[in-house]
N, C-alpha and C positions, 0 to 999 in steps of 0.2 A: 469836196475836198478830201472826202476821204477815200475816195477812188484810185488817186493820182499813189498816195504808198503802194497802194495794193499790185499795180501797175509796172511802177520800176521794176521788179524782178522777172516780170515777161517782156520788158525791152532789152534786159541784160541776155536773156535764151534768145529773142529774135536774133539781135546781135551777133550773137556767137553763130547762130543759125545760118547766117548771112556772110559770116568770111569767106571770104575766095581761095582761101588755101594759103601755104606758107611757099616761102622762099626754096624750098626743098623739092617743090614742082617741076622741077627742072628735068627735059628731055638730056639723055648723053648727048645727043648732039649739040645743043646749045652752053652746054656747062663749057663755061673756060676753064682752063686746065694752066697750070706751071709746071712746068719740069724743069728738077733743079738738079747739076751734076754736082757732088760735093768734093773737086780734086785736092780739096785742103788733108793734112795728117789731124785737123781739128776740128771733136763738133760742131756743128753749126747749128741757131738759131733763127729762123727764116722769116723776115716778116713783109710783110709789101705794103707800099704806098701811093696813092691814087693823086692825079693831077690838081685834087682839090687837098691836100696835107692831110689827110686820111690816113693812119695806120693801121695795119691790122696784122696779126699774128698769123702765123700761118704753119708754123710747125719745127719740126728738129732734123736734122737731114746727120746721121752720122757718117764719120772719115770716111773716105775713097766710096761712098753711096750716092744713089741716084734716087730720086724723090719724086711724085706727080701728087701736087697738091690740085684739088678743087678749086678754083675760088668762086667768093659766094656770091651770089647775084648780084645782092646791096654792095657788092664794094666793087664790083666789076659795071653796074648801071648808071648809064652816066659819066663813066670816067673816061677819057681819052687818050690815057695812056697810064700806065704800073710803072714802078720802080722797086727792084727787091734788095734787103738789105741782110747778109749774112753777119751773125758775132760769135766769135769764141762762147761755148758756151762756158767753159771756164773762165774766160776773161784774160786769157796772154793770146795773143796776137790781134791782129786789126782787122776792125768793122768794116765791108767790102761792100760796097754799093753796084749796081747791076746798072748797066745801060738806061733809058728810057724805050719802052716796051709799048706803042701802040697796042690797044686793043679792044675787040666787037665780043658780042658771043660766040661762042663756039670755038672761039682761037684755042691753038696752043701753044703757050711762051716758053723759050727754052732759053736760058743760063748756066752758065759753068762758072763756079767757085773757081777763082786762080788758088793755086797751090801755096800755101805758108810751110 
């Protein structure tokens, strides 16, 4: 019995020992990418959402800019399609929803902010 304490902390090192690596593994070629045009005169807020109601942040794209976010494995695996959602970051004008966007690894999704 008294073996088993002694023990937990060399399965906690095995453990760690034995990870396969993080989500960050990712070849360029396989990383999906977003490119996002921001033709609005107002920051933008950029977040995207996965066929399963997923959401996840994804960044700030400032007036009349152009953005290429990463997105990350975990929210790209699995899904069969994005949806991206722009908002004032100030809060005067309206939240703009993007097409439905099929997508594999490796893709690259491209949207343009309509202009407010």
């Amino acid at each position: 019995m008294r073996a088993l304490p002694r023990l937990a902390p060399l399965f906690v090192i095995l453990a760690a020992a034995c990870h396969s690596g993080n989500s960050s593994d990712v070849s360029p070629s396989d990383q999906t990418r977003a490119k996002i045009e921001n033709r609005s005169s107002l920051d933008m807020d950029i977040s995207v959402t996965r066929n399963d109601g997923r959401n996840s942040p994804l960044g700030r794209i400032p007036a009349g800019e152009t953005a290429t976010f990463a997105l990350p494995t975990g929210l790209t695996a699995g899904a069969s399609w994005v949806r991206f959602q722009a908002k004032p970051v100030r809060g005067s004008g309206d939240t703009q929803v993007s097409e439905i966007f099929p997508v594999q690894s490796g893709d690259e999704v491209s949207w343009s902010i309509s202009p407010q």
